[in-house]
C-alpha positions as CSV (number, residue, x, y, z in Angstrom):
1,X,1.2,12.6,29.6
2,X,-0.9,11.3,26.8
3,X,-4.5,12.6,26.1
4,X,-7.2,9.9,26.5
5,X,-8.5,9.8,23.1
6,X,-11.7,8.1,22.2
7,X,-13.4,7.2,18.7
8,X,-16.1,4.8,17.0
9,X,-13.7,1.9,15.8
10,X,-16.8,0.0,13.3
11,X,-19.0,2.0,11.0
12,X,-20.9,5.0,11.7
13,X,-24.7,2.9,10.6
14,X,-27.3,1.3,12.5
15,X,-26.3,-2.2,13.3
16,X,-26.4,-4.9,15.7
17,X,-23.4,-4.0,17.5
18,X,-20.8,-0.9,17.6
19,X,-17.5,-1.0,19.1
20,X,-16.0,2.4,21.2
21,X,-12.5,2.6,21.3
22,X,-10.1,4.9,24.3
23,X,-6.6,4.4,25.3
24,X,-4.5,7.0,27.3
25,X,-3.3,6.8,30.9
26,X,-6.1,8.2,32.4
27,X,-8.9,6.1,30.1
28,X,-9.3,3.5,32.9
29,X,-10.2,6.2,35.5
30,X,-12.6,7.4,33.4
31,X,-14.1,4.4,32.4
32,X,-14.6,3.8,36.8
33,X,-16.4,7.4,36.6
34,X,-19.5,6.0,33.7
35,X,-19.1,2.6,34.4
36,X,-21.5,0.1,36.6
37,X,-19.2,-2.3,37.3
38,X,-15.9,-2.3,39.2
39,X,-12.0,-2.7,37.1
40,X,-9.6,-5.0,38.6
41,X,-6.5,-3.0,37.3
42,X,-4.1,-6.0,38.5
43,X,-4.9,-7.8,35.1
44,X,-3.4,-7.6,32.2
45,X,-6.8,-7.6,30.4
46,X,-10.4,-8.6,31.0
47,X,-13.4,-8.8,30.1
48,X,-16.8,-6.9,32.1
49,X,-20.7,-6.4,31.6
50,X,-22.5,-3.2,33.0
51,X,-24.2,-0.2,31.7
52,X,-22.8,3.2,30.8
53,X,-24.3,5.5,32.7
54,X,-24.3,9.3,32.3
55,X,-25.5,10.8,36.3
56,X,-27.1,8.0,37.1
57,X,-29.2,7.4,33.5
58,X,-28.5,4.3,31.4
59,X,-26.9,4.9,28.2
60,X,-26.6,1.5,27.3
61,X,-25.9,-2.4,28.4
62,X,-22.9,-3.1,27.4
63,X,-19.2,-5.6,27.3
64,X,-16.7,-3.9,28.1
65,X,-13.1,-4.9,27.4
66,X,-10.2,-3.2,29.4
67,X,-6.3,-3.6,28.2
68,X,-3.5,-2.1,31.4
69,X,-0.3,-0.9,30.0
70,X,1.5,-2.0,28.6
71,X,-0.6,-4.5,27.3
72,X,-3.1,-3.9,24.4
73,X,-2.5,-2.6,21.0
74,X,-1.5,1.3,21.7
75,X,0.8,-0.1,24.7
76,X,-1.7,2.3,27.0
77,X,-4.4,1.6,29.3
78,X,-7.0,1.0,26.9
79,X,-10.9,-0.2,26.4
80,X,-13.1,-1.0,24.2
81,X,-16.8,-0.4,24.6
82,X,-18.8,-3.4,22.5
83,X,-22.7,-1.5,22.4
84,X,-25.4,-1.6,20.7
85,X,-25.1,-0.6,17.1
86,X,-27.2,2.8,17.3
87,X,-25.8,5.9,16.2
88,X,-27.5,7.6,19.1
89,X,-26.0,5.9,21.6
90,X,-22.2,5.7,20.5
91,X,-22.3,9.4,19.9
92,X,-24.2,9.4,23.7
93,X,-21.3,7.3,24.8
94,X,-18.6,9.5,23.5
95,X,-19.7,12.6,24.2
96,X,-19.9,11.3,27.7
97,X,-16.1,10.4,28.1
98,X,-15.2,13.9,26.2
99,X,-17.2,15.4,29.0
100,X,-15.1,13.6,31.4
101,X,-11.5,14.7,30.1
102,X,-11.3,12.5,27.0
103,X,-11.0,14.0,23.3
104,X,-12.0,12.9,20.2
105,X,-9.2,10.7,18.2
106,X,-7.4,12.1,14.7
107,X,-7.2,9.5,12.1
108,X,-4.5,6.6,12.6
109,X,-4.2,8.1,16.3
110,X,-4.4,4.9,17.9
111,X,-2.0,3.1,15.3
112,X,0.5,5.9,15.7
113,X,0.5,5.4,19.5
114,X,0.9,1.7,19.1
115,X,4.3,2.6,17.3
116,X,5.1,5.3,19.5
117,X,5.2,2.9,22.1
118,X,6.9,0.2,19.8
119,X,4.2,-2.1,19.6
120,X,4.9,-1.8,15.8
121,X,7.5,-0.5,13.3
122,X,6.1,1.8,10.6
123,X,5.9,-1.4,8.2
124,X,3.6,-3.2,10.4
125,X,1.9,-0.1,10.5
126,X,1.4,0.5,7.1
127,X,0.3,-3.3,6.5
128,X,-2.8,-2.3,9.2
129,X,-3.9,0.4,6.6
130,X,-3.4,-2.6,3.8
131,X,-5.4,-5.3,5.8
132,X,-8.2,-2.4,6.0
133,X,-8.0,-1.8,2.4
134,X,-7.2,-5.2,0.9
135,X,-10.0,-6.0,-1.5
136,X,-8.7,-9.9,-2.6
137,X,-7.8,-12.9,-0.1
138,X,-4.4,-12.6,-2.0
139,X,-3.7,-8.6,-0.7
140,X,-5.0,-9.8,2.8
141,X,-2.5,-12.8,2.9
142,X,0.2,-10.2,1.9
143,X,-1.1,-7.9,4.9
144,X,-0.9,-10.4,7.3
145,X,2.5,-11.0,6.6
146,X,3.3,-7.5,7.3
147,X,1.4,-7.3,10.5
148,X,3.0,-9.9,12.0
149,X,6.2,-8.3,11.3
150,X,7.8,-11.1,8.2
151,X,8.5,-7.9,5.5
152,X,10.5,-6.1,8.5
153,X,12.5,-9.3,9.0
154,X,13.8,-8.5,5.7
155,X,15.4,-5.1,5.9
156,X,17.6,-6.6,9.1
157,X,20.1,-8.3,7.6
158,X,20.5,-5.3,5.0
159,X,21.0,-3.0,7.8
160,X,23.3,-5.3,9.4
161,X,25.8,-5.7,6.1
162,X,25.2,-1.6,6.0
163,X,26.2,-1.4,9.6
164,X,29.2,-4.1,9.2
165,X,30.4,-2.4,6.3
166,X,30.6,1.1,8.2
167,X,31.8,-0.2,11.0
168,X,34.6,-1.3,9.6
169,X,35.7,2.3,8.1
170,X,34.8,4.1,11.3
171,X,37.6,1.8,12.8
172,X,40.1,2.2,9.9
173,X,39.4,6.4,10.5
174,X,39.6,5.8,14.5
175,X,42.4,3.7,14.9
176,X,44.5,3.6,11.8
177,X,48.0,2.4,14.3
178,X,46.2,-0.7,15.0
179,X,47.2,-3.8,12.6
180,X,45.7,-6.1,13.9
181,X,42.2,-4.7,12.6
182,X,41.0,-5.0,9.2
183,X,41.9,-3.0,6.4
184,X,39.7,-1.1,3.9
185,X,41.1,-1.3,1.0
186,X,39.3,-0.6,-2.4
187,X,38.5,-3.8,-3.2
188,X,36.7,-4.9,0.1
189,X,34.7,-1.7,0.1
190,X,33.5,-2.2,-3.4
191,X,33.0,-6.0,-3.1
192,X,31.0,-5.1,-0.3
193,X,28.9,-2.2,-1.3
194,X,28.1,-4.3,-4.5
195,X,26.4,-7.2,-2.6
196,X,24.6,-4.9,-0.5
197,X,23.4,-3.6,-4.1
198,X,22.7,-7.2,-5.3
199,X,20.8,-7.5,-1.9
200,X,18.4,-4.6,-2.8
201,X,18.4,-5.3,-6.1
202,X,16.2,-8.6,-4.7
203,X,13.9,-7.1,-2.6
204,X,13.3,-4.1,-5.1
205,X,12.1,-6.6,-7.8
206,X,10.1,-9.0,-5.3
207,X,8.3,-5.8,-3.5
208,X,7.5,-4.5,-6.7
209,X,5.5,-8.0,-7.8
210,X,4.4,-7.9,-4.1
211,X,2.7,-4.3,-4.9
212,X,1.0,-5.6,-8.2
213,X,-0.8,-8.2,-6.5
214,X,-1.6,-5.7,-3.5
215,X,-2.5,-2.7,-5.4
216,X,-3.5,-4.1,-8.9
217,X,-2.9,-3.7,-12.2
218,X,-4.3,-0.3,-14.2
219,X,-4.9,-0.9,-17.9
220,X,-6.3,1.5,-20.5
221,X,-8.4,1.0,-23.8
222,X,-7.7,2.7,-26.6
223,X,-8.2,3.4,-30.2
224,X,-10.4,4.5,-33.0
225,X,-13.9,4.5,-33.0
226,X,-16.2,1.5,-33.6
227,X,-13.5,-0.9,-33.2
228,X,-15.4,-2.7,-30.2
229,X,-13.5,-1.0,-26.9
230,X,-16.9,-0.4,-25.3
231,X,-17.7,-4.3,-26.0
232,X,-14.1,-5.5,-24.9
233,X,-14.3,-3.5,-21.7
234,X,-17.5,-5.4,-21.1
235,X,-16.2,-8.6,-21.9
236,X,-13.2,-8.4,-19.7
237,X,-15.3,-7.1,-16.6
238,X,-18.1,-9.9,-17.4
239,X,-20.7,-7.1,-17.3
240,X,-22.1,-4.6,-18.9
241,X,-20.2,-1.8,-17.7
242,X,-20.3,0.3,-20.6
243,X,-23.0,1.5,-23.2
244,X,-22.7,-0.2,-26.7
245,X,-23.6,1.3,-30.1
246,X,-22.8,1.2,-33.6
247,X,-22.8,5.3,-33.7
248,X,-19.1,6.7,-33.7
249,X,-18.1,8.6,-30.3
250,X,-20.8,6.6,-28.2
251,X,-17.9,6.9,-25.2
252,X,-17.4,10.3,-24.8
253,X,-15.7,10.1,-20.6
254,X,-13.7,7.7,-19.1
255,X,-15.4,4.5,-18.1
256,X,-14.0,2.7,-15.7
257,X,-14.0,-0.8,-13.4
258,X,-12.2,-4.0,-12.4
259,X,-11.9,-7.8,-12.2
260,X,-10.0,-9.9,-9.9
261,X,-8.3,-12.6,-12.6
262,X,-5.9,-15.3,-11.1
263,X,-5.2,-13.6,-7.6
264,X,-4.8,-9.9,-9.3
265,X,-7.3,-7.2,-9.5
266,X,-7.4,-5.7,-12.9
267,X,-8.2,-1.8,-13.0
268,X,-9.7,-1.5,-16.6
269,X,-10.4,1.7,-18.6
270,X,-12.3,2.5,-21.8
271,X,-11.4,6.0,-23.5
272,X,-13.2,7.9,-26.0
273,X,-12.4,6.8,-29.5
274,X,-9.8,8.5,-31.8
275,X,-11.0,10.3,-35.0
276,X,-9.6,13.4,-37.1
277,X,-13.3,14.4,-37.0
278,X,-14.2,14.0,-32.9
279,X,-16.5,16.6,-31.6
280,X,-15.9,19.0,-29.0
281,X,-17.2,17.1,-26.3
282,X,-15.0,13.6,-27.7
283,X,-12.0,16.3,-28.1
284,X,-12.8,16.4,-23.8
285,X,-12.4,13.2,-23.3
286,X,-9.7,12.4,-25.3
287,X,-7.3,14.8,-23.6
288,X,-8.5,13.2,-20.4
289,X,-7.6,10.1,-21.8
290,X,-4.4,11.4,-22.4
291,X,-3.8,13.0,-19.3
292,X,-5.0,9.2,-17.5
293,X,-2.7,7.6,-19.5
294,X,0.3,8.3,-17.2
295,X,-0.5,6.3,-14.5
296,X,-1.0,3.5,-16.5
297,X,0.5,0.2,-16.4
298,X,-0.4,-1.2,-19.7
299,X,-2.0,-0.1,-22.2
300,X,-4.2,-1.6,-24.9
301,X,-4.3,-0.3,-28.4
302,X,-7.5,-2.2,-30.2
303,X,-7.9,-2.3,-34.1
304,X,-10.3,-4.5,-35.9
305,X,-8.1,-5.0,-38.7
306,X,-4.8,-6.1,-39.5
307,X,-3.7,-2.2,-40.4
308,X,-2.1,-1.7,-36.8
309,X,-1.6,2.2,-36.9
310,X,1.4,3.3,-34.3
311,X,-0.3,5.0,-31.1
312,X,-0.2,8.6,-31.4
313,X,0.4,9.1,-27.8
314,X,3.8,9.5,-26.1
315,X,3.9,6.8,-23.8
316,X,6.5,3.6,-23.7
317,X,5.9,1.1,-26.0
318,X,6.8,-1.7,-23.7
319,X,3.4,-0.8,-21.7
320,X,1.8,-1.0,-25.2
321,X,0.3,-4.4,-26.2
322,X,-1.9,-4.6,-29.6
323,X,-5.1,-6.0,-29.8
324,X,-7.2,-7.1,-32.4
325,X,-10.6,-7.6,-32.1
326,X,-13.4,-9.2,-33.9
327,X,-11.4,-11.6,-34.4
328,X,-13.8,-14.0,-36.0
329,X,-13.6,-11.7,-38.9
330,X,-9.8,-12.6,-39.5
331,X,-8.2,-15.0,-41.3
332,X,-4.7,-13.7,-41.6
333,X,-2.8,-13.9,-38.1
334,X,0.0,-11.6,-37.7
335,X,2.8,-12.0,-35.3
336,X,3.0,-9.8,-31.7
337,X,-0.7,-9.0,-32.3
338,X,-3.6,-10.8,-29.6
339,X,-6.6,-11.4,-31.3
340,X,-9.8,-11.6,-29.3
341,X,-13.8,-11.6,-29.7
342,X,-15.1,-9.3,-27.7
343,X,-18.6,-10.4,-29.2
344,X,-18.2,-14.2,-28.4
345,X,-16.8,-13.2,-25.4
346,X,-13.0,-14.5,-25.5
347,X,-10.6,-12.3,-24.3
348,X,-8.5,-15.0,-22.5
349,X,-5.5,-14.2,-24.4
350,X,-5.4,-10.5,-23.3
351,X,-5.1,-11.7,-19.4
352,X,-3.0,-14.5,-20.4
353,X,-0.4,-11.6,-22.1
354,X,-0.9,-9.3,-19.1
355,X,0.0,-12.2,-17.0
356,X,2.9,-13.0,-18.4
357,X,4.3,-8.9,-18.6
358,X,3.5,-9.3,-15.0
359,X,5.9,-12.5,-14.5
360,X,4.6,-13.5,-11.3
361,X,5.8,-16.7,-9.5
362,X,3.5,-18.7,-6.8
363,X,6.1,-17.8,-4.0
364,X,4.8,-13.9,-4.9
365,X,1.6,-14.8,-3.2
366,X,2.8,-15.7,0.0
367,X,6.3,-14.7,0.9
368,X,7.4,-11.4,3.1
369,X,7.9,-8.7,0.6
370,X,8.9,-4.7,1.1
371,X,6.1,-3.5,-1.4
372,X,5.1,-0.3,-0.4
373,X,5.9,2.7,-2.5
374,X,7.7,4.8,0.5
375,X,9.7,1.7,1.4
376,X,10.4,0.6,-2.3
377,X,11.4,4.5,-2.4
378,X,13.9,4.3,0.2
379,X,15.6,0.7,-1.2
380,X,16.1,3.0,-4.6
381,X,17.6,5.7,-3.0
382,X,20.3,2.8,-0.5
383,X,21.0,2.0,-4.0
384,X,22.3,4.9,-4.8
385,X,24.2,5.3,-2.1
386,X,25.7,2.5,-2.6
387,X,26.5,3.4,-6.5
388,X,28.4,6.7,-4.7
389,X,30.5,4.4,-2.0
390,X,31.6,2.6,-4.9
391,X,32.6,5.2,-6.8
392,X,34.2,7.3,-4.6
393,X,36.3,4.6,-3.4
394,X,37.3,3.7,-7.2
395,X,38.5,7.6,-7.4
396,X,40.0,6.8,-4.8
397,X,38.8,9.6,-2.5
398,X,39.1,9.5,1.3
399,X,37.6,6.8,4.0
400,X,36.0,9.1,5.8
401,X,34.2,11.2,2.7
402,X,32.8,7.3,1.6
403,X,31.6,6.6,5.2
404,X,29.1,9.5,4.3
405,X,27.3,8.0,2.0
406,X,27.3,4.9,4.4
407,X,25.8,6.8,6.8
408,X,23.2,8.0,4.5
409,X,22.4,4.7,3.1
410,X,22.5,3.5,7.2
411,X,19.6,6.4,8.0
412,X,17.3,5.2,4.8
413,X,17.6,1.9,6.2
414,X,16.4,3.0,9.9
415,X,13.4,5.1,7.6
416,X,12.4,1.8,6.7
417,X,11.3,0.3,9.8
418,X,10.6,4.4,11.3
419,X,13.2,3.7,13.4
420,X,14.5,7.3,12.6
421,X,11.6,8.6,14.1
422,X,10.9,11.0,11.2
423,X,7.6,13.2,12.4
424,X,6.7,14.6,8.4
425,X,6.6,10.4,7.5
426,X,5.1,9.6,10.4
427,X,2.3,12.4,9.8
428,X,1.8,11.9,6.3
429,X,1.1,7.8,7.2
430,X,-0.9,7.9,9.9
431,X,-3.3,10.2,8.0
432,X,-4.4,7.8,5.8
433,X,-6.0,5.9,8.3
434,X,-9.6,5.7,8.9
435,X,-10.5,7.3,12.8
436,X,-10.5,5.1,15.0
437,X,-7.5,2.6,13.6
């Protein structure tokens, strides 16, 4: 039997209202024990004012909403408590039920009962913890989608060809007398396997786009002193973010913060400027830059001059893109070079490059994607399953060692939706989650 767990589901601040949250087989008989007002357990869910009372004293006056299994989001007998918003008297309230039997809720609890009792699969899960976090109307729209289950819809018909595909050698390894089954030769294995690959191919490149505009784009500054970063950073964020002066090694620490441009929230971030001559303190931040620069997506090497020097760091130059500022200063316009004014404010073209790097299409914004990193993860590794059916079938190596790796690839599939029930994914999930969720 399931513990009643119980847990503040809004903000723990002084507001008008506060909503307590409980599920568990036993949360509606605890509810009867506090409550003024009678449950009529023969609905599926209703709706009921009273007071919580502790021994006869009022708590509060409150609405109470009651969900019977398996009705509700956890699938349990559930309630919500809608009081009023005082920190005093939510913590009153579930002290009280953790008197009566109840304990307090871990993080994501309720969410990982939900899909325990397959309310959910682990995607729709992990687009709850997106829809909490989403921080444009773009990310939400993208949440939604997941919630009501349109990115799991995708992985089905991979599983299916998976599933069709090793169905097919199971049979030939079962019942190789029959000949009225059919074979699995070489080449329908391999034609096979490689539109499964074309298959995740698809949904590899549309959850990654998916992710950009969920997650954001993370951009770095760089480049000698007193060429204007400080200003440009400024400029793009349309504030003044960072502190401006004509002295050399003014930024000394990483300053960072973001814009949402077109649908996608820029993560921008100014570095201390690069000299043979930097201080101690400047030497600090530039190995910090350095260190930052990893988990980049882009990054921005500024000059003010037409002397573009080649960036010192290791990192891939196709994340590179070279900027020229004060560009009211040139006259000469060199090719693969974006010249901007971070004093007259026009930095268009650096969005507009960033843009098109990023190669985002309309249907981006609103169509069912896999774009979360464990899920992307586990496409990439079907993938290279599939790259092993192949070639162990062009070696020409056993059905039965090449169904394997079809089972493997089958089981990554399954991780997708959680239907593997794998406890270390589930845990590490569900403890992202804010308690009460």
């Amino acid at each position: 039997m399931q513990d009643t767990i119980i847990a503040l589901a809004t903000p723990p601040f002084k507001s008008a209202l506060a909503i307590v949250r409980a599920s568990g087989e036993d949360a509606l008989i605890l509810l009867s024990e506090v409550f003024s007002t009678p449950i009529d357990l023969s609905k599926d869910k209703n709706v009921y004012y009273g007071y919580i009372k502790d021994e006869g004293k009022i708590i509060d006056q409150v609405v109470v909403i009651v969900y019977t299994s398996p009705h509700g989001y956890t699938g349990e007998n559930a309630f919500e408590i809608i009081s009023h918003g005082s920190t005093l008297i939510t913590n009153n309230i579930i002290s009280l039920f953790i008197k009566h039997g109840a304990r307090l809720a871990l993080p994501g609890e309720f969410s990982e009962r939900a899909y325990l009792n397959n309310k959910m699969d682990l995607m729709q899960v992990e687009a709850v913890n997106d829809l909490i976090s989403a921080h444009t109307e773009e990310a939400r729209n993208l949440a939604i989608l997941g919630l009501k289950g349109d990115d799991s819809k995708l992985v089905k018909p991979l599983r299916e060809k998976i599933a069709d595909l090793l169905a097919l050698i199971e049979v030939n390894i079962d019942y190789p007398e029959y000949e009225d089954i059919e074979i699995a030769n070489t080449k329908k294995i391999v034609d096979s396997a490689k539109k499964i690959k074309v298959m995740i191919k698809n949904l590899i490149q549309d959850g990654l786009k998916a992710k950009v505009i969920k997650d954001g784009v993370k951009v770095m500054l760089v480049g000698h002193t007193n060429v204007g970063k400080s200003s440009l950073l400024n400029a793009l964020l349309g504030e003044e973010k960072a502190i401006v002066t004509n002295i050399e090694g003014t930024t000394r620490d990483i300053v960072d913060g973001e814009v949402n441009h077109k649908g996608i929230t820029f993560h921008f971030y100014d570095t201390a400027g690069l000299h043979n001559d930097a201080s101690f303190i400047e030497n600090i931040g530039i190995k910090k830059a350095r260190v930052l620069m990893k988990e980049m997506d882009y990054i921005i090497y500024v000059s003010d001059s037409n002397n573009f020097e080649p960036l010192r760091f290791k990192v891939n130059n196709n994340k590179v893109i070279k900027v020229v500022n004060k560009s009211e200063k040139i006259k000469i316009k060199i090719k693969d070079y974006v010249y901007v004014s971070a004093k007259r404010k026009e930095v268009a073209p650096i969005f507009d490059i960033l843009l098109k790097k990023l190669n985002l299409k309309e249907e981006n914004f609103h169509s069912p994607s896999i774009n979360n990193s464990r899920a992307i993860g586990l496409l990439s590794q079907i993938d290279k399953d599939m790259d092993k059916v192949i070639k162990d079938t062009t070696l020409g190596l056993p059905i039965d060692i090449v169904s394997v790796s079809l089972q493997d690839a089958y089981a990554h599939c399954l991780a997708i939706l959680g239907e593997d029930h794998d406890q270390d994914f589930e845990e590490e999930i569900f403890s992202r989650f804010c308690v009460g969720k």
